[in-house]
ZALO-42867 format. One line per 3 residues: for each residue x, y, z of N, C-alpha, C, O. Coordinates in steps of 0.2 Angstrom, whole numbers, always signed. Each point is the difference from the previous one (the first is absolute). Layout:
! ZALO-42867
X Y Z X Y Z X Y Z X Y Z | ...
This chain:
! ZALO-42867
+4 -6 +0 -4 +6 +0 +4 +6 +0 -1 +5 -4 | +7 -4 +8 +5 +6 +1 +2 -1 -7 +0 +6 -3 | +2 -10 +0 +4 -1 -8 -5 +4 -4 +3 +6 -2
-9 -6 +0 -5 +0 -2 -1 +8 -1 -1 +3 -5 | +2 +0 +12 -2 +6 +3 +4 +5 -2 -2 +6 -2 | +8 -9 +2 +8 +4 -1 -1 +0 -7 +0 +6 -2
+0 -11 -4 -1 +1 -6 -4 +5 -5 +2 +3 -5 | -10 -4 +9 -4 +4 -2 +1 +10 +1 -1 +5 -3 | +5 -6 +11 +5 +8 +1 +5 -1 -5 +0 +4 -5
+4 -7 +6 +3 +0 -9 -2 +4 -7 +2 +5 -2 | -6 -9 +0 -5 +1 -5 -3 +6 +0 +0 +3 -5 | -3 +0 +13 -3 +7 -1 +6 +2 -1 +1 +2 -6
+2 -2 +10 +8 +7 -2 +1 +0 -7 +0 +6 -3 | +1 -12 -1 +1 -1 -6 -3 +6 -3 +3 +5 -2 | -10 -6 +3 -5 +2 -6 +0 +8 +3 -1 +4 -4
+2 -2 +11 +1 +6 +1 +5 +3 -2 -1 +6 +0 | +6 -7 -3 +5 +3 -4 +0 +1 -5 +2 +5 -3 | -5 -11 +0 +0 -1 -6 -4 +7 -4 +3 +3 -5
-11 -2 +9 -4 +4 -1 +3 +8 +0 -2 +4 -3 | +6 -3 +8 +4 +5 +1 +5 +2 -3 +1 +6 -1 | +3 -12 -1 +5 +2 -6 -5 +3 -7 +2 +5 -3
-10 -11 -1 -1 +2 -4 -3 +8 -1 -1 +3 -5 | +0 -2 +13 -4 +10 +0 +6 +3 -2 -1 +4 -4 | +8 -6 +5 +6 +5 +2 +0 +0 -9 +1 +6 -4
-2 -13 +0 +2 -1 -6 -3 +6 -6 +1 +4 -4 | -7 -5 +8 -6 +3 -4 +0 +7 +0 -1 +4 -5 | +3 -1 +11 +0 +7 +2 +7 +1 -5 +1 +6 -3
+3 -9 +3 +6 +1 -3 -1 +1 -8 +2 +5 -2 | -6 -10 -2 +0 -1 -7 -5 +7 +0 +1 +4 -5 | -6 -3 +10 -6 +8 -3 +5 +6 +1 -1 +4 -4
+7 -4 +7 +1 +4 +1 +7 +1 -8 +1 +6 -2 | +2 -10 +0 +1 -1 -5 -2 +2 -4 +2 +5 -4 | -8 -7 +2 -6 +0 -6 +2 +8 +1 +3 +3 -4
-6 +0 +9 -2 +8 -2 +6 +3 +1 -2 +5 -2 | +8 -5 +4 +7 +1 -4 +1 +0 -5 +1 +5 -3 | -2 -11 -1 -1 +1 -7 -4 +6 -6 +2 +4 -4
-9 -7 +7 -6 +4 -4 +2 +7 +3 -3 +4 -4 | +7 -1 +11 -1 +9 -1 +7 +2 -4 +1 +6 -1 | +4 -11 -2 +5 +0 -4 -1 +0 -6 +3 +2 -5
-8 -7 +5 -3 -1 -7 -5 +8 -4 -1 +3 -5 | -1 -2 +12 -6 +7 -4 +5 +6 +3 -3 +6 +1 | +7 -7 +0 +8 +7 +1 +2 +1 -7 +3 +5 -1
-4 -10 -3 +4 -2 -5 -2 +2 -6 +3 +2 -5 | -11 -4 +5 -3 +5 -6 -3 +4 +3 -6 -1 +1 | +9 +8 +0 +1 +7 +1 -11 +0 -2 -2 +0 -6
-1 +0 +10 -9 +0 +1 +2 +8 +2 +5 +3 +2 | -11 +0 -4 -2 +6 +2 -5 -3 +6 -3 -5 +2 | +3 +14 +1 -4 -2 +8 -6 +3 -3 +0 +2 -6
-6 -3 +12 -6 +1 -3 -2 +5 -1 -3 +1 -5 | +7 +6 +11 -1 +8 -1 +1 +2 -9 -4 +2 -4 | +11 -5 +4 +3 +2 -7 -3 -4 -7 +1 +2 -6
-4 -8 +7 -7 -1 -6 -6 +4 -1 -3 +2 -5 | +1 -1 +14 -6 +4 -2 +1 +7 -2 -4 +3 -4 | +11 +1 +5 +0 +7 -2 +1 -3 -9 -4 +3 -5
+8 -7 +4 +0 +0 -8 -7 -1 -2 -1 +2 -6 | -4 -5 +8 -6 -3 -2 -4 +9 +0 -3 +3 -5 | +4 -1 +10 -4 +10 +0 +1 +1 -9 -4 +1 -4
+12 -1 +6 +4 +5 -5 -5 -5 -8 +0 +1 -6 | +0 -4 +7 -4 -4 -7 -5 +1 +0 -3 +1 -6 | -2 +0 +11 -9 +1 +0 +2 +8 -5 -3 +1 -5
+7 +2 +9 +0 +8 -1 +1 -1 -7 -5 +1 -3 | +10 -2 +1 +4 +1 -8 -6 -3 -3 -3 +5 -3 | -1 -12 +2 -6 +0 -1 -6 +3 -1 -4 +0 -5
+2 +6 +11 -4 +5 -1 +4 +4 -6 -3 -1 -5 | +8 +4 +6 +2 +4 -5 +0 -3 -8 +0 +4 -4 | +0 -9 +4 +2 -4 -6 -7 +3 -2 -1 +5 -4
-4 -9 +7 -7 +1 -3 -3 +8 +2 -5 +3 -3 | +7 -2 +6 -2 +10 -4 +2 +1 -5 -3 -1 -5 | +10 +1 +5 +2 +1 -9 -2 -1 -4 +0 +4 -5
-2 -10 +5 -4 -3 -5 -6 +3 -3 -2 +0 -6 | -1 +2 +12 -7 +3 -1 +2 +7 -3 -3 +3 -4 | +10 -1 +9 +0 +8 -4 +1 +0 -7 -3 +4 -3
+7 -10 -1 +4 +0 -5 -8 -1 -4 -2 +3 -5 | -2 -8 +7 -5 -3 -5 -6 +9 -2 -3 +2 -5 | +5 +1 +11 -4 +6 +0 +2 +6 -6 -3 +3 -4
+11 -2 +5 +1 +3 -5 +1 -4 -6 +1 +4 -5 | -2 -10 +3 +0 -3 -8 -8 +1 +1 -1 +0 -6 | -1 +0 +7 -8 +3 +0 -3 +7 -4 -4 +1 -4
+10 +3 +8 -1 +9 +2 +3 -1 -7 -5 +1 -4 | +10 -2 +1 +6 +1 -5 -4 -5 -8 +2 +0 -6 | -8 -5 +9 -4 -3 -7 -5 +4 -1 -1 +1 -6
-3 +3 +10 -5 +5 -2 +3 +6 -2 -2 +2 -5 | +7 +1 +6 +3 +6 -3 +1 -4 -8 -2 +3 -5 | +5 -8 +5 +3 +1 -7 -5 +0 -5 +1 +1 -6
């Protein structure tokens, strides 16, 4: 029965480390992973969000003005077919 008992505390310890070591492993491989991937997106130079959304403004705007133009320009080829 003592042989038995002692084994079984064996076997826990066993399995207690074992689990312990696998946390240590695991913390170890995530922490890897995202070493990598903030190296990896270091790498290709991404714009921040601030700096998308100001270029996306800067594009709505240019866009408004594109399209007045247009309208002014259609209005003087308008003005410039009834004179002729």
């Amino acid at each position: 029965m003592q042989a038995s008992q002692t084994l079984l505390d064996d076997v826990a310890r066993l399995m207690t480390g074992a689990m312990g070591m696998a946390q240590g492993v695991s913390a170890e491989a995530r922490s890897f992973v995202r070493g990598q991937a903030d190296r990896f997106v270091a790498d290709m130079d991404l714009v921040g969000r601030e700096e998308f959304e100001a270029v996306k403004q800067l594009a709505a705007e240019a866009q408004g003005e594109v399209e007045a133009l247009k309208a002014r320009l259609a209005a003087l080829e308008d003005a410039v077919r009834e004179r002729g």
